[in-house]
N, C-alpha and C positions, 0 to 999 in steps of 0.2 A: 839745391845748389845751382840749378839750371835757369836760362830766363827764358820767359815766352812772353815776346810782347809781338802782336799781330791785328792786325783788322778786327779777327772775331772778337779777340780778347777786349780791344777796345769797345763793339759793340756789348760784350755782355758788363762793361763796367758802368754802361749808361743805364738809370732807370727806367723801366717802362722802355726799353725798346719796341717801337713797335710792330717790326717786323716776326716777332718772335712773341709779342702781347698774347695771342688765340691761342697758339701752341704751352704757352706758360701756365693760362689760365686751364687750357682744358687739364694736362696734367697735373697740375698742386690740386686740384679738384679729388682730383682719383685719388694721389696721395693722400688727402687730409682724411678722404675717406676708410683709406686701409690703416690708420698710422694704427690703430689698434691691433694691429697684427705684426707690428715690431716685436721683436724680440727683444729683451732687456741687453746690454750691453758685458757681457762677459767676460772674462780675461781672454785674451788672445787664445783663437784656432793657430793662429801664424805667429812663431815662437820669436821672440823680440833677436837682433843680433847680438845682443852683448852678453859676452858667455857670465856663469855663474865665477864670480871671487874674481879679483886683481889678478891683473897680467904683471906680472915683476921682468919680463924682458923687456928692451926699449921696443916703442913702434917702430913698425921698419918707415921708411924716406920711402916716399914715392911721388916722384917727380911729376909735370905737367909734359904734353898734353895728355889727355883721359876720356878714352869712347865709355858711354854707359848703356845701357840698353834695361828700359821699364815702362811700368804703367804712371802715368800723369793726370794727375786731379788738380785740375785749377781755376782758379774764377777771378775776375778783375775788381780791385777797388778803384777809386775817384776821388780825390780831393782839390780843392782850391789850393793858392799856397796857405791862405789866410785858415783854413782846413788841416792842412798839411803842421802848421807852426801849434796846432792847441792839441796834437796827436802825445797822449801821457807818454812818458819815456820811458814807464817804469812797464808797460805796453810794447811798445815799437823796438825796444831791446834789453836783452840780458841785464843780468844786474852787476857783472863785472864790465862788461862794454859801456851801459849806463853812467857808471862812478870814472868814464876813463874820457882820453879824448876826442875817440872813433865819436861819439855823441855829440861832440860841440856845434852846438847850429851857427858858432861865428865863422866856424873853417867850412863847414858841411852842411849850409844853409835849406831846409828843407823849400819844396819848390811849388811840389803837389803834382799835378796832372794822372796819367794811370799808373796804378799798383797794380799788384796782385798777391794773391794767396797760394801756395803749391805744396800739394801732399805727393813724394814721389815713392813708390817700391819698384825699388834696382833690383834684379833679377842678378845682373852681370856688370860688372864694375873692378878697376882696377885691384881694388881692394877689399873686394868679394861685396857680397849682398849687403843690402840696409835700407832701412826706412829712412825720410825726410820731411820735414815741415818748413815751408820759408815763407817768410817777411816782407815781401818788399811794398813800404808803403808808397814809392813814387820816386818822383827825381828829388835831387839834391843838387844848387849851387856849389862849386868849389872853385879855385885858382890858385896857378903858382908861375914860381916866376925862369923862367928858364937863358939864363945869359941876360942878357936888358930888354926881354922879351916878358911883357904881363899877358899869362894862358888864362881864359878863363870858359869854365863849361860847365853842362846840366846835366844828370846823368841817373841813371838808376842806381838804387843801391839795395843790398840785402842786408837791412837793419836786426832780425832776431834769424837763428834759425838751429835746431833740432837734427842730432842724427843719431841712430839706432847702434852704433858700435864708435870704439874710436880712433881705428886707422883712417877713417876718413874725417874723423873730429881734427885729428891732430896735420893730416895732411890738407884738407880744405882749409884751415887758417895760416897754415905754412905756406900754401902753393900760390894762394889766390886774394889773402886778407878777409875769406870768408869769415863771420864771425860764432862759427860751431861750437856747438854745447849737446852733453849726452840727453838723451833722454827714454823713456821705455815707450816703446808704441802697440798700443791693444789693439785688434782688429775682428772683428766679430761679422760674420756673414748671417745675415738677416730670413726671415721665411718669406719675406715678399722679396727676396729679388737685391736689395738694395744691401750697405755694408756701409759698418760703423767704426770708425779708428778714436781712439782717445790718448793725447800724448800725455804722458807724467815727465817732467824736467826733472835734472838733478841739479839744477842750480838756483831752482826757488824757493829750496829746504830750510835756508841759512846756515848750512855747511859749505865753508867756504873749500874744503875738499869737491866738493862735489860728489860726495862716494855713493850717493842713493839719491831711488827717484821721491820725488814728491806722491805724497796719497790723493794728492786734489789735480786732477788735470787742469794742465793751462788752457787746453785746444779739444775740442770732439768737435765730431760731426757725422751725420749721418751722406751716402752719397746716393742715389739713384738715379738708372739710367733713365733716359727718355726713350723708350723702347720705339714707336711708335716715325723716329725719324733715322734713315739713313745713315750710312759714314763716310767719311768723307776725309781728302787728306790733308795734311797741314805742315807747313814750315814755318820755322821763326825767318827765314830768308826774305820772306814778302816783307817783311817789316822795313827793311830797305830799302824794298821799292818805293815805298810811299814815304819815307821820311822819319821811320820813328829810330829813335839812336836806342841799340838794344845795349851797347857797351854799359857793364859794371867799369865802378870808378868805387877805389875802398879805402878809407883810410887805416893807417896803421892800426893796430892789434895790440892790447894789453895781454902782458903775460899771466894764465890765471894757475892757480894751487890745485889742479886736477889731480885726482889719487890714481888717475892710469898717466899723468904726464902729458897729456894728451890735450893740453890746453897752451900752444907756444904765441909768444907775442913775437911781431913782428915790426922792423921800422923804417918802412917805408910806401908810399901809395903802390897800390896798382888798379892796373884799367883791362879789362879783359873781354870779348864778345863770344860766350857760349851760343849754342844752335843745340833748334831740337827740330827733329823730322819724324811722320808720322805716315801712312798709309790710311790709319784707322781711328779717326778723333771721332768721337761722339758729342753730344748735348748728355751732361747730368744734372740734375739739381741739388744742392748743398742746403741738408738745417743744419742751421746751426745753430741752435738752440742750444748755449750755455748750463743747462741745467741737472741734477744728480736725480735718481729715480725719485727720489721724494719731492722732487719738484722744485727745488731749493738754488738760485742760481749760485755756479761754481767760481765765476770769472768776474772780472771788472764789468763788463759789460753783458746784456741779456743776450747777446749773439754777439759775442766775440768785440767787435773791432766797431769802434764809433761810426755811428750812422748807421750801419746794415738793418735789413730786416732779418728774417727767420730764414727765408727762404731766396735762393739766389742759383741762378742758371747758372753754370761753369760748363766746362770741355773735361773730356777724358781723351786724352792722349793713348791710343792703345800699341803696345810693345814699340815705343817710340825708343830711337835713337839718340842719344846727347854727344854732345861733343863740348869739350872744355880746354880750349887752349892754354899754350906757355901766356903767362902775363906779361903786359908792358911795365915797367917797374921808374920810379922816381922820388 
């Protein structure tokens, strides 16, 4: 649900950076070396948040703003707009958002420049603990018109995204036009060191309920640190120094048939500018290698998301801070 757009992020969404080239290569090296000592991918050590059976009370309201406090896994995408416009849809979001008009590229014209990828586990959050997976492939064109006044702007947006219970399903698309969907998240700690998460949606079953996850994950990945380099601190705040506009811009929200309720539509934009601050970021590297033990790939793509390779440098955010304000509304 958080954004981190910053310097680094933009460096790691460049190929072949080359400041980072030696250190890349000496690592995936070691790595390719041990991968035979992964461990198979198990059902989660770390018990998913969403309890056993339906909640039949309503979710309680929980209003903006929202301190969160966890670990952040992220890596940067890159597209042209011309990139950006051939991104599948059935891909870049849900399949109720998909069928609705949060997707219309006439209103919400994709734009391209940096995305990113974000796996986050919340520790401490208004709405107690959870896991996270987010989307965001890049900017998006929009405008509107305000008195005889034509607005128009570029903006990031968070096209799919995943969460582990659903007080914060229901409250992230109330508060914010986030566009939240359940889903079950495995996590498996590995014998070399590194740790594996695998998300199952519950809304690529074809239950339009949503009441269960899928047996086929949409997203794995394996994460490993770069032991070998320092840590170092980070804010999404620099991003403004330099020019990058972190504000989400969302369009309204289809109401979906969730069997906890917990899917409300909403009907009107908002614009909102979250913050994440860190003491302790790292370098990890992300596979992402699509594929089930048998070797058999699982997803649309052999590593997730058009154009990637296998392997890609991201940041670990360690016990970072979020912060998520009231949105601007229109």
């Amino acid at each position: 649900m958080k954004l981190a757009l910053a310097p680094a992020l933009l460096l790691l969404s460049i190929p072949n950076a080359q400041c980072l080239s030696g250190l890349i290569r000496r690592f995936t090296d070691t790595w390719k070396a041990e991968e035979g000592n992964h461990s198979p991918l198990p059902r989660s050590a770390f018990p998913s948040a969403i309890p056993n059976g339906k909640h039949q009370e309503p979710i309680p309201i929980v209003p903006a703003p929202w301190t969160l406090k966890g670990d952040v896994y992220i890596f940067g995408l890159w597209s042209s707009s011309a990139e950006a416009e051939r991104i599948p849809h059935e891909l870049a979001y849900s399949p109720l958002e998909a069928s609705s008009s949060f997707a219309d590229d006439k209103i919400h014209k994709p734009a391209g420049g940096v995305g990113m990828i974000q796996i986050i586990r919340y520790r401490e959050s208004p709405v107690g603990p959870y896991d996270e997976l987010i989307i965001m492939p890049g900017n998006y064109d929009w405008e509107r018109q305000v008195g005889e006044q034509h607005i128009r702007g570029r903006n990031p947006k968070i096209t799919r995204i995943y969460v582990s219970q659903e007080r914060t399903c229901y409250n992230g698309r109330r508060n914010w036009n986030i566009p939240k969907h359940l889903a079950k998240f495995d996590w498996a700690q590995n014998q070399d060191g590194s740790v594996s998460v695998q998300v199952y949606p519950y809304d690529t079953t074809g239950d339009v309920q949503e009441s269960f996850p899928s047996s086929t994950p949409f997203f794995q990945a394996t994460l490993a640190p770069v032991g070998f380099l320092p840590s170092f601190p980070f804010s999404t705040k620099w991003a403004d120094y330099i020019g990058f506009n972190t504000s989400l811009v969302m369009p309204p929200l289809p109401q979906g048939r969730g069997s906890r309720n917990e899917l409300p539509g909403t009907d009107h934009w908002r614009s909102v500018s979250p913050r994440i601050d860190t003491q302790r970021a790292s370098l990890v590297m992300f596979d992402l290698a699509q594929r089930n033990q048998q070797g058999e790939i699982t997803g649309q793509y052999e590593n997730f998301w058009p154009g990637l390779k296998r392997r890609k440098v991201g940041l670990k955010l360690n016990d970072a801070t979020l912060s998520f304000p009231v949105a601007d509304e229109w």
